[in-house]
C-alpha positions as CSV (number, residue, x, y, z in Angstrom):
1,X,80.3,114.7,113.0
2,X,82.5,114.8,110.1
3,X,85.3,112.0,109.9
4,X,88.7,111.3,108.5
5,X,90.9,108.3,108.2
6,X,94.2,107.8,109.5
7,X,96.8,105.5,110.3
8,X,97.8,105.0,113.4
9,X,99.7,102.7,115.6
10,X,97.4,101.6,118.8
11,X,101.0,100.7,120.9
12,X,104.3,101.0,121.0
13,X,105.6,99.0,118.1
14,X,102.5,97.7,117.1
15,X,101.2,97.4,113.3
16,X,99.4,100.2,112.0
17,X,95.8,100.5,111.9
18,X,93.0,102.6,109.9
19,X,91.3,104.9,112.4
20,X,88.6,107.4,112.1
21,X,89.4,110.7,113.4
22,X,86.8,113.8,114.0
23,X,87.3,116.5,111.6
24,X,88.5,119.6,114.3
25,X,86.9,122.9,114.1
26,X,88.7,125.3,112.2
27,X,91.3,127.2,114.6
28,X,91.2,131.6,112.6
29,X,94.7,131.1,111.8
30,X,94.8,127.3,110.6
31,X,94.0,125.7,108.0
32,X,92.5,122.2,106.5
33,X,94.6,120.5,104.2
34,X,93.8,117.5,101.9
35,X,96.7,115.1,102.1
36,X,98.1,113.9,98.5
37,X,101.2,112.2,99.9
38,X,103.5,112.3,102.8
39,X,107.4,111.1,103.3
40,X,108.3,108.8,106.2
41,X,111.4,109.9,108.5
42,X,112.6,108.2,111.1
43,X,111.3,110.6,113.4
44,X,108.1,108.8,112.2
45,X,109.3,105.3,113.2
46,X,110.8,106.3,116.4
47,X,107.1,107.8,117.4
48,X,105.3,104.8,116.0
49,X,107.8,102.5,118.4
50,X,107.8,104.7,121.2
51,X,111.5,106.0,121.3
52,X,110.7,109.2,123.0
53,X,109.1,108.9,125.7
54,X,106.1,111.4,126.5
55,X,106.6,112.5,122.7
56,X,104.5,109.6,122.0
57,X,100.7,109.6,122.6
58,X,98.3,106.4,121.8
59,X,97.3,106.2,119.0
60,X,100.1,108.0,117.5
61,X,99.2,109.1,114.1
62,X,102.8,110.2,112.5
63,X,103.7,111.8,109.2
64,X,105.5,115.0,109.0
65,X,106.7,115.5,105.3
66,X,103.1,116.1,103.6
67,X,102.1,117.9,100.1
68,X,98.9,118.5,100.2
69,X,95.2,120.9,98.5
70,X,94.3,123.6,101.4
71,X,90.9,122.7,100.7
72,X,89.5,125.5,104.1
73,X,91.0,128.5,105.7
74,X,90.2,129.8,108.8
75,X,88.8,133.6,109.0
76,X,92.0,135.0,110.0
77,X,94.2,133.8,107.2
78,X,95.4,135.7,104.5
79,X,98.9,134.2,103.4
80,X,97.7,131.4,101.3
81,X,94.0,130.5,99.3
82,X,91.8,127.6,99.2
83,X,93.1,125.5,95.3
84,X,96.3,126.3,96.9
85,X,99.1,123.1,96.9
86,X,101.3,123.3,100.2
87,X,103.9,121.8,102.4
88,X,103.9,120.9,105.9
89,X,107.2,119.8,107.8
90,X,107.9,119.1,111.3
91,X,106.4,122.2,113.0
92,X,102.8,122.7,112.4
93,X,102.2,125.7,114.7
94,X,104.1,128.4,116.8
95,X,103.8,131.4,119.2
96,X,103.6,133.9,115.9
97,X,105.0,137.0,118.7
98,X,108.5,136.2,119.6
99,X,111.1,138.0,117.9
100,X,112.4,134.3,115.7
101,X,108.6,134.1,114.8
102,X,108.4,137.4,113.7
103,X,111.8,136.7,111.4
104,X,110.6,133.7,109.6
105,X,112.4,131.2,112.1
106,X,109.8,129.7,113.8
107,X,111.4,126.7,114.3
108,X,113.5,128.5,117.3
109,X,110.3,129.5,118.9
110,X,111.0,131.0,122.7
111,X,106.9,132.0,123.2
112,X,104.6,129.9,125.3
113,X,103.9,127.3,122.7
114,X,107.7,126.9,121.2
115,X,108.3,124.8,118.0
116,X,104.8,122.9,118.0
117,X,105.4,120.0,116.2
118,X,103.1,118.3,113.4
119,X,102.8,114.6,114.9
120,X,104.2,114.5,118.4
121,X,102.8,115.2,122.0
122,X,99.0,113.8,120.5
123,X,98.9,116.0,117.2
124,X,97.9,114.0,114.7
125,X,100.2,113.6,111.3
126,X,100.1,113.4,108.1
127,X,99.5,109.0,107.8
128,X,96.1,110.5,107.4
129,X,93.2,111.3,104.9
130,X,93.9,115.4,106.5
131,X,96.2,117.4,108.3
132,X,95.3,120.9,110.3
133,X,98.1,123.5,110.5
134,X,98.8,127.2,111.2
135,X,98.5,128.6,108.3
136,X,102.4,130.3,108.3
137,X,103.8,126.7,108.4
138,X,101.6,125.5,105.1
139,X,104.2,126.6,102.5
140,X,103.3,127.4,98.9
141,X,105.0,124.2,96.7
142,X,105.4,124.5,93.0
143,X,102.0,122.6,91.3
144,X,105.1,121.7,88.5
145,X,107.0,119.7,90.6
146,X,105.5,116.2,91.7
147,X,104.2,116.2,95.1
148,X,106.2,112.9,95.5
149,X,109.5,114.7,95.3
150,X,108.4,117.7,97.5
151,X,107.1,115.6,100.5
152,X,111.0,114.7,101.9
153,X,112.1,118.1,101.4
154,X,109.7,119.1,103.9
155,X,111.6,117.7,106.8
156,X,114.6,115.5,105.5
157,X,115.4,118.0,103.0
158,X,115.5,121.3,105.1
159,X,117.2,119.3,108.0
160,X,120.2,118.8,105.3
161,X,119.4,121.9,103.6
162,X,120.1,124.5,106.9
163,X,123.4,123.0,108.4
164,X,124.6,122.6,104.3
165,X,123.9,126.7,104.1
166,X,125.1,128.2,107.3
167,X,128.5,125.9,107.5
168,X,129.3,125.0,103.8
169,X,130.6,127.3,101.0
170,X,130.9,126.9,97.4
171,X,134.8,125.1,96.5
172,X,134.3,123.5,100.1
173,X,134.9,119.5,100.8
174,X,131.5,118.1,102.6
175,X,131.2,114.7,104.4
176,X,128.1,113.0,104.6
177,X,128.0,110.6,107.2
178,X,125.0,108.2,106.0
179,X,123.3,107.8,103.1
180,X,119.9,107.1,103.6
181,X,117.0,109.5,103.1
182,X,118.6,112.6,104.5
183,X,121.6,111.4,103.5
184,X,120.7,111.6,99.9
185,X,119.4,114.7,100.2
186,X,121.9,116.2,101.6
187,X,124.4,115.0,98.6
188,X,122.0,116.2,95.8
189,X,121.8,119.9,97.2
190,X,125.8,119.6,98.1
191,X,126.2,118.5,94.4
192,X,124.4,121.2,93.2
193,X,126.2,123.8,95.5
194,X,129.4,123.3,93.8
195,X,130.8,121.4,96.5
196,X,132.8,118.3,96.6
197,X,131.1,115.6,98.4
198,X,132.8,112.7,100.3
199,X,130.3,110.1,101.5
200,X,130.8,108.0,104.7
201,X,129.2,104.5,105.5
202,X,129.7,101.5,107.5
203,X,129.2,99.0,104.5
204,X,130.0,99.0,100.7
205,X,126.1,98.4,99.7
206,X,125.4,101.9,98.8
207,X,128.6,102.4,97.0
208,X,126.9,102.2,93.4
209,X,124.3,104.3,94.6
210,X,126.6,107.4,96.0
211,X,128.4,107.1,92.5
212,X,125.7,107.1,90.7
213,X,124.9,110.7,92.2
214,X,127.9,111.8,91.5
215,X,130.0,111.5,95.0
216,X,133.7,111.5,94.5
217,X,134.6,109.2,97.4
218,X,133.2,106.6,99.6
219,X,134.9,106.2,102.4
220,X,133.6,102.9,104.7
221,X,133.7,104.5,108.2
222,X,134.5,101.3,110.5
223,X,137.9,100.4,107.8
224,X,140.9,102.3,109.8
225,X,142.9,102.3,106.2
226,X,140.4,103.8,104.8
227,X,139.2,106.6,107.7
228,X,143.5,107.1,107.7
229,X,143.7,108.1,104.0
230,X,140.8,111.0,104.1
231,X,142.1,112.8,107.6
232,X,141.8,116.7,107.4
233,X,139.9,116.5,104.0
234,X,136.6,118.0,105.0
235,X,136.0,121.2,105.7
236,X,132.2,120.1,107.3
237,X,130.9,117.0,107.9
238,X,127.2,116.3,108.2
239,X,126.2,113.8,110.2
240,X,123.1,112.3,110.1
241,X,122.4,108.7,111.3
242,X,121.1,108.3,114.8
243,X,123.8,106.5,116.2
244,X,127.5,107.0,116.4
245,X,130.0,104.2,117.8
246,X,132.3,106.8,117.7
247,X,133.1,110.2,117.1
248,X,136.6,110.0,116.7
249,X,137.8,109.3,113.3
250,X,135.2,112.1,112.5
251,X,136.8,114.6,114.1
252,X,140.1,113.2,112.2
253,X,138.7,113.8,109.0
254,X,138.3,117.4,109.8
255,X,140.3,120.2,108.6
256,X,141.8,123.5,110.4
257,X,138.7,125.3,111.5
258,X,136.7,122.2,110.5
259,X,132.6,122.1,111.2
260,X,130.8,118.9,112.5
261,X,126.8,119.2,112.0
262,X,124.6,116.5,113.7
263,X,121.1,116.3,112.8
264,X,120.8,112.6,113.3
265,X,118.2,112.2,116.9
266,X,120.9,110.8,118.6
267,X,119.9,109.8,122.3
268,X,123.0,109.2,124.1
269,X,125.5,111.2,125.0
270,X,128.1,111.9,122.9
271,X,132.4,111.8,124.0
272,X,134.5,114.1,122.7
273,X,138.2,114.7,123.7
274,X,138.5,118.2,124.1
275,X,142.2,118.5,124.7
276,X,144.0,117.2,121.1
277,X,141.8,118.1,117.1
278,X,138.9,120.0,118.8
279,X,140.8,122.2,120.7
280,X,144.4,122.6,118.2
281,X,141.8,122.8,115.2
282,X,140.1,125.4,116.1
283,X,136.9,122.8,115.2
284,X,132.7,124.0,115.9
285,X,130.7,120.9,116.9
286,X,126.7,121.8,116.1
287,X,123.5,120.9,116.4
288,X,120.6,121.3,113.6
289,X,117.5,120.7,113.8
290,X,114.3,121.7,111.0
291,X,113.8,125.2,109.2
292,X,111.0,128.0,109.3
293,X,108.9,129.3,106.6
294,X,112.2,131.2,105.5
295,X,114.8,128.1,105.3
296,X,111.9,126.2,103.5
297,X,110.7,128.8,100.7
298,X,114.6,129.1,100.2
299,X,115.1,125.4,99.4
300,X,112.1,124.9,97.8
301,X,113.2,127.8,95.4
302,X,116.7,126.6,94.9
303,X,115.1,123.0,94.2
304,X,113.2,124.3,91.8
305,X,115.9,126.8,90.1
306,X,118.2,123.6,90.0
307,X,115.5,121.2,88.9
308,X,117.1,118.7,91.7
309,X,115.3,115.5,91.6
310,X,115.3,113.6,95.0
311,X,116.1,110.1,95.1
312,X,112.5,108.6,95.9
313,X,110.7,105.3,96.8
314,X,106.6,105.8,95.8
315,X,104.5,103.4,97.9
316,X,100.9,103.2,98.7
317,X,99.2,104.2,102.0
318,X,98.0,100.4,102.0
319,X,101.8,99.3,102.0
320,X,102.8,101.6,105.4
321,X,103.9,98.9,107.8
322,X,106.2,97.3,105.4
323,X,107.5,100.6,104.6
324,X,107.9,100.5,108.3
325,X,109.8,97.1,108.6
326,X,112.1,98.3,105.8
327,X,112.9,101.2,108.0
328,X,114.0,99.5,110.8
329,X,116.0,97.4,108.6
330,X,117.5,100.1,106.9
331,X,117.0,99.0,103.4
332,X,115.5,101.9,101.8
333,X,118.0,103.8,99.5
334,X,116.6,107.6,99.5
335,X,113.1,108.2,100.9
336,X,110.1,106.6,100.9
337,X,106.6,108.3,100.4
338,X,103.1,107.1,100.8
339,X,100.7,108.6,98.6
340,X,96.9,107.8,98.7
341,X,96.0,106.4,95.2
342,X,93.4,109.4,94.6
343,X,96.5,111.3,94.7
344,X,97.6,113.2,91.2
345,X,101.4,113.0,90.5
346,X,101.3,116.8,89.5
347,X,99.0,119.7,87.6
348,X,99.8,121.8,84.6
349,X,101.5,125.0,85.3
350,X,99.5,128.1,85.4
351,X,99.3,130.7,82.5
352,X,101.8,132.9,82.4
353,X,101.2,136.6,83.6
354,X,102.4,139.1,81.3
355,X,105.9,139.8,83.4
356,X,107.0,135.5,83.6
357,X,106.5,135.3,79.8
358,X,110.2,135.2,78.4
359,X,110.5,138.5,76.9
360,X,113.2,137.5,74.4
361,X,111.1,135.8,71.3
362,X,112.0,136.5,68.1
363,X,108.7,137.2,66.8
364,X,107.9,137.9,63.2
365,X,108.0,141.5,63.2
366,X,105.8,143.5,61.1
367,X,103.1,146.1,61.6
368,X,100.5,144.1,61.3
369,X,97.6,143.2,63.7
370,X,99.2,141.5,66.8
371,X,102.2,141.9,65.9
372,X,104.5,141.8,69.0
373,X,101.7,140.8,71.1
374,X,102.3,137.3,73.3
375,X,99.3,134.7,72.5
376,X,98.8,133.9,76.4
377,X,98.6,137.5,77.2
378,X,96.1,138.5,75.3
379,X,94.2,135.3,75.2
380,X,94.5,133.8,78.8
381,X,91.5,132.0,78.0
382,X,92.4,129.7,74.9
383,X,96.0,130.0,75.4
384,X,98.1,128.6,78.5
385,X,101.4,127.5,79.6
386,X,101.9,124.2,80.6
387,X,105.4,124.1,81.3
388,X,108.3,125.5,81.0
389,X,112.5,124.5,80.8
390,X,115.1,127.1,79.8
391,X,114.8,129.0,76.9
392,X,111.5,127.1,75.6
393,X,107.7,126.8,76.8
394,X,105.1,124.6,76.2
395,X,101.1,126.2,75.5
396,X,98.1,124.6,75.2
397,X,95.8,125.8,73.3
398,X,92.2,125.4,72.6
399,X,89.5,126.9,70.4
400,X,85.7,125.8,70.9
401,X,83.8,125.5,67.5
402,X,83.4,129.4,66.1
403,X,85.9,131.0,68.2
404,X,88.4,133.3,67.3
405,X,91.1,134.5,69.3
406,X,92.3,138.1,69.5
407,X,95.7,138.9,67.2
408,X,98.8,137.8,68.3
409,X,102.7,137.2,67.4
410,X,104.7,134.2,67.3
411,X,108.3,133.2,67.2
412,X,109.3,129.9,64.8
413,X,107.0,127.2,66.8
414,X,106.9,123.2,66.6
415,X,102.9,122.6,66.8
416,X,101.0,119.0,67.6
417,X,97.6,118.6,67.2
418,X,95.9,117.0,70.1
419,X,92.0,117.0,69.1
420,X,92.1,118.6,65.2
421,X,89.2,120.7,63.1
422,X,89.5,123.2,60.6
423,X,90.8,126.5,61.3
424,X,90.7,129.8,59.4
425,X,94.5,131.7,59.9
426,X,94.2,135.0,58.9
427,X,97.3,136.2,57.5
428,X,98.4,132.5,56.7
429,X,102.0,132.0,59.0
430,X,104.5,133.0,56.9
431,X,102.6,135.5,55.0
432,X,102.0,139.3,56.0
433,X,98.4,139.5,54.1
434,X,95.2,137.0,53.3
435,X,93.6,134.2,54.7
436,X,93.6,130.3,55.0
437,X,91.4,127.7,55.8
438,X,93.6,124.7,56.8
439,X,92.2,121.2,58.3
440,X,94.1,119.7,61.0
441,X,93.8,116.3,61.8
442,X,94.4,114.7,65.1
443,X,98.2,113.9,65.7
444,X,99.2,116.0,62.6
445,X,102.6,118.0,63.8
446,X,104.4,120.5,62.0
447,X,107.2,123.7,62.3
448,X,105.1,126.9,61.8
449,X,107.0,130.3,60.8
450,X,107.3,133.2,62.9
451,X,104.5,135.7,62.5
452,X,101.4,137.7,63.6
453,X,97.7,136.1,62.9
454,X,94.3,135.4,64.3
455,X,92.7,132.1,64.8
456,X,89.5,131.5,63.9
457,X,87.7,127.5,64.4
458,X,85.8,127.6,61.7
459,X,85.0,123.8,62.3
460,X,82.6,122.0,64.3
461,X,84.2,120.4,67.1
462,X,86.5,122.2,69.5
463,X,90.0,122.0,68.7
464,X,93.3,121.1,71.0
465,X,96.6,122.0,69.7
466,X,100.4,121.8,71.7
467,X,102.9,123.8,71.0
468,X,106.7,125.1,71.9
469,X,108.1,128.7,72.0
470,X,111.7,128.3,71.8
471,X,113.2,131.8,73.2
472,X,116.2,133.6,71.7
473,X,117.8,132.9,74.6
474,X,117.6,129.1,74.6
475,X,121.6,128.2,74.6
476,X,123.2,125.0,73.2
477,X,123.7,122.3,76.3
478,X,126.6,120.3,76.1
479,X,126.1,116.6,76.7
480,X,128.6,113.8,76.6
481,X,128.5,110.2,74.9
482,X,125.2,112.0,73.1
483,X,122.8,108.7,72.3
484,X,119.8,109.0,70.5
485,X,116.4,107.4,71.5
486,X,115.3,107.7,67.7
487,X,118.6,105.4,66.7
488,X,118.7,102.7,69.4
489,X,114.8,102.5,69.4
490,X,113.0,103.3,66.5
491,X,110.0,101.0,67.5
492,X,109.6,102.9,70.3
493,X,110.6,107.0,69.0
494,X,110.0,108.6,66.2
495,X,110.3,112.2,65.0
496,X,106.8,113.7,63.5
497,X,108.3,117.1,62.3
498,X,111.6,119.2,62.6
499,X,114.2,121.6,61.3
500,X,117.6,122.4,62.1
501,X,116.7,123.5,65.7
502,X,114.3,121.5,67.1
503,X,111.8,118.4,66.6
504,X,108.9,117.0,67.7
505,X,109.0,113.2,68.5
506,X,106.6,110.7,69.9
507,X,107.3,108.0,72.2
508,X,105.0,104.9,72.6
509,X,105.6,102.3,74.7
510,X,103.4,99.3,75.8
511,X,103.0,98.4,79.7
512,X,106.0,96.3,81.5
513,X,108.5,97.5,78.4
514,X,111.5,99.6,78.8
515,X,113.7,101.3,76.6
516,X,117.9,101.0,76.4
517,X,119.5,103.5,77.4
518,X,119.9,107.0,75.9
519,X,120.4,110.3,76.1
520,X,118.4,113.8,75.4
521,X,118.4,117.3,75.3
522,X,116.5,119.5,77.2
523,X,113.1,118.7,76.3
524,X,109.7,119.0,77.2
525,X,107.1,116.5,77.4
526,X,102.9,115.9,77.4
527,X,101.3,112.6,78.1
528,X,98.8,111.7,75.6
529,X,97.9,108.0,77.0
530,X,98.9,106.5,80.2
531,X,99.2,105.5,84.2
532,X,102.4,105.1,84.8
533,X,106.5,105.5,83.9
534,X,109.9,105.1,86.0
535,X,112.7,107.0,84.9
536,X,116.0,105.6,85.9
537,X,118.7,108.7,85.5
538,X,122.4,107.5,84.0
539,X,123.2,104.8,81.6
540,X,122.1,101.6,83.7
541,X,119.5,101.0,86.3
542,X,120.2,101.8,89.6
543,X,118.9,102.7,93.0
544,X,118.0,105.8,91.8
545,X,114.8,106.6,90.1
546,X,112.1,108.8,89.7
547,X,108.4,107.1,89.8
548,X,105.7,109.1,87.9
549,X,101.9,108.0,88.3
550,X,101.5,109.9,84.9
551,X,97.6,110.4,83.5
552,X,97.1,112.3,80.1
553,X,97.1,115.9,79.7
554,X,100.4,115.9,82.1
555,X,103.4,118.0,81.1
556,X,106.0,118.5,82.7
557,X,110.2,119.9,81.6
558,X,112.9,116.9,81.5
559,X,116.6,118.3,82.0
560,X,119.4,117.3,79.7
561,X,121.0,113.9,80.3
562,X,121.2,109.9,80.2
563,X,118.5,108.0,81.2
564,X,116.1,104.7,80.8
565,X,112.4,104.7,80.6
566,X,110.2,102.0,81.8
567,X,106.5,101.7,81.8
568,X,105.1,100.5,84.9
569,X,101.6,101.0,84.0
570,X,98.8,99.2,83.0
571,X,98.1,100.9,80.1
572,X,100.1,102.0,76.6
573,X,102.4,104.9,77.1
574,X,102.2,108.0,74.6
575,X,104.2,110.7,75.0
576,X,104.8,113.5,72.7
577,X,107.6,115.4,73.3
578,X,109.6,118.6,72.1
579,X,113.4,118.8,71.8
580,X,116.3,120.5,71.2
581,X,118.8,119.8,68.8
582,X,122.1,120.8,70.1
């Protein structure tokens, strides 16, 4: 019989340990998913220890925030394909009949088998090799994003994200009662909601980190002064921990009409006054728990659409008990995920179909052959996008030795040669008639004019080449204290080619170094050479980061602002990269 490995903890509390587990048979409406990395919750911990009672079952395999391959479907699934990257949450499974089922809110299930979850009641999680789930509840994640950042949106981020959306509106005053993983999470989507954001804790620690992202006031919940100054200045608060001393400077902070949200798992009960705020305040005291398929393809879409970045720590699945022991301490600052080292950090973005391709290049006009015509359209094949950032998108594009590609237009683009040959351009770029036979050498980079052509490699080798497409609707971004990586770290940056628009630089950058920090433009990026970077958003190293086990051929879009780069590899890091002027 076919086996995978887990980890699981044999007793209440005990260390976890690696455990065979027998691959199930395939359920018609399930599928098998290969496990890239999974976020720990508390939830997790409290299973492990044996908080909850019956919830529990020997050996208790946890992990609910996974990304994962569906590497199997079962016969009856139609809603996502084999190659496919998903998510799985807390809820792996549900009736499919009752009317919240049928609405995409699975999570309120009221049929025979409710909200089934993931890693509780003897299902076993995602601390594991695999994971088997209803198909409805493996949702499609972008392949652009890292699957480090999607895990803890998967349960930490749609707990925060559901009670934000149904009790918050944009202009509002949102208190966030914790900052730890959820915490976090729930202050980045806030942020990017347009709302104001007042953070609540019972220590100064993770003061520097809650300014870092942006949070307005920190308020340290156990100082009276302080809970007096900030009464009736929220118009919801969103409490998360799983324990609460006491509810009543809470309720204090609240406005008229004020909403309290808990989604922290708290165990005892609860005292609230009725007769004084609650009742002359007209105030709503809630409970939320996870989202459906609905709740979660919404986040996952605004994540996307916002290009929010969740404050991470990466670990490895060899490091999972002392992930565990900092857990119980609470000294993790965002959420931590285990990856298995097999796991990829993220894949190139597919082509572009005809109808995603930005429609608003200004290409080089003329009546020629291909004029008009987008290059990935009509040569899927050779030409593909990589990624994308607004206004601008990066294509790869390769040519085996005596290949031509089919006519095509393009707009003024910034071109980098990855693997170089000799290429026949037919007209030349610039030029409406004639022909040229032009060598490119590797790491040659140039600005090409806009104009139709053909591409023949009239060479002997297959050639690579990277390029940008800026659109006509790529606008100016405004950025403050503008630094330059090329001018506080030439030994580092360097610009290869550019005009008044854009430029192409290249980054190099040998293992355990780190840059000073700077700003940039939006850009867009491709790793030539390399294992691994940390990118520490803002203009000094904080809490908050962004870990990327890079490996080349890797592109990805990097969003306007101040940052430091360190490489915390083993190997030299090369990155070419495509930028914005203004």
């Amino acid at each position: 019989m076919a086996t995978y490995k887990a980890y699981a903890a044999p007793s209440a509390g005990a260390p976890l340990e690696v455990i065979e587990l027998p691959v199930p048979e395939l359920a018609p409406d399930h599928v098998e998913i290969d496990v890239l990395v999974c976020g720990i919750c508390h939830s997790d911990l409290s299973l492990i220890d044996g908080e909850w009672g019956p919830f529990s079952q020997y050996p208790q395999v946890s992990g609910h925030e996974v990304v994962g391959t569906v590497v199997k479907c079962g016969s009856a699934v139609t809603d996502v394909k084999e190659g496919m990257r998903v998510g799985v949450g807390w809820q792996r499974a549900s009736c499919m009949s009752c009317n919240f089922c049928k609405t995409d809110e699975g999570e309120c299930c009221v049929g025979p088998t409710g909200c089934m979850p993931t890693c509780a009641g003897g299902n076993k999680g995602g601390f594991a090799e695999k994971l088997f789930v209803q198909s409805k509840y493996a949702i499609p994640v972008p392949d652009t994003i890292a699957p480090e950042l999607i895990g803890p949106l998967m349960c930490g981020g749609i707990t925060a994200w559901k009670p934000l959306t149904t009790y918050a509106k944009t202009g509002d005053t949102v208190g966030i009662v914790g900052l730890g993983g959820i915490g976090a999470m729930a202050v980045k989507f806030a942020k990017a909601m347009g709302l104001s954001v007042i953070v609540f804790s019972t220590s100064a620690r993770k003061e520097a980190d809650a300014k870092a992202m942006g949070v307005g006031k920190y308020v340290i919940s156990t100082d009276e002064a302080q809970m007096k100054a900030v009464e009736s200045s929220c118009d919801m608060i969103l409490y998360t921990p799983n324990v609460l001393p006491d509810i009543n400077p809470f309720v204090g902070a609240l406005k008229m009409k004020g909403k309290m949200a808990f989604i922290g798992a708290l165990t005892t009960p609860v005292p609230i006054g009725m007769f004084g705020p609650p009742i002359m305040k007209d105030l709503i005291f809630a409970g939320s728990h996870i989202g459906g398929p609905r709740k979660l393809k919404q986040m996952i879409d605004f994540v996307a659409s916002k290009k929010i970045e969740m404050p991470v720590e990466v670990h490895d699945f060899k490091d999972i008990d002392a992930c565990m022991t900092k857990m119980r301490n609470n000294q993790q600052t965002g959420r931590m995920v285990l990856k298995w080292n097999k796991a990829p950090a993220a894949s190139p973005a597919p082509a572009a179909s005809p109808a995603a391709a930005s429609p608003d290049f200004a290409f080089g006009g003329g009546s020629g052959p291909g004029a008009g015509l987008d290059c990935c359209t009509l040569n899927p094949n050779n030409y593909k996008v990589v990624a994308e950032c607004a206004g601008a998108r990066l294509i790869e594009m390769s040519l085996a030795a005596g290949e031509a590609d089919i006519a095509h237009d393009h707009p003024v683009h910034y071109l980098y040669v990855i693997k170089g040959g000799k290429l026949k351009l037919t007209p030349p770029p610039g030029h409406t008639e004639g022909e040229a036979e032009v060598e490119m050498p590797d790491g040659a980079a140039m600005v090409i004019p806009a104009g139709p052509h053909q591409v023949t490699n009239v060479g002997t080798t297959d050639v690579k080449i990277l390029f940008v497409e800026p659109t006509m609707a790529c606008v100016p971004c405004q950025l403050d204290d503008f630094v330059s990586p090329i001018d506080v770290y030439p030994q580092c940056y360097k610009i290869l080619a550019e005009d008044d628009k854009w430029f192409i630089g290249m980054m190099t950058m040998e293992a355990g170094d780190q840059d000073p920090p700077h700003s940039h433009h939006d850009h867009l990026v491709y790793i030539l050479g390399g294992n691994g970077l940390t990118i520490f958003p803002g203009k000094e190293i904080g809490a908050e980061k962004m870990e990327l086990p890079v490996k080349p051929g890797m592109a990805l879009p990097v969003p306007a602002g101040h940052h430091i780069v360190k490489n915390t590899g083993t190997e030299k890091l090369n990155i070419v990269f495509f930028e914005q002027k203004f």
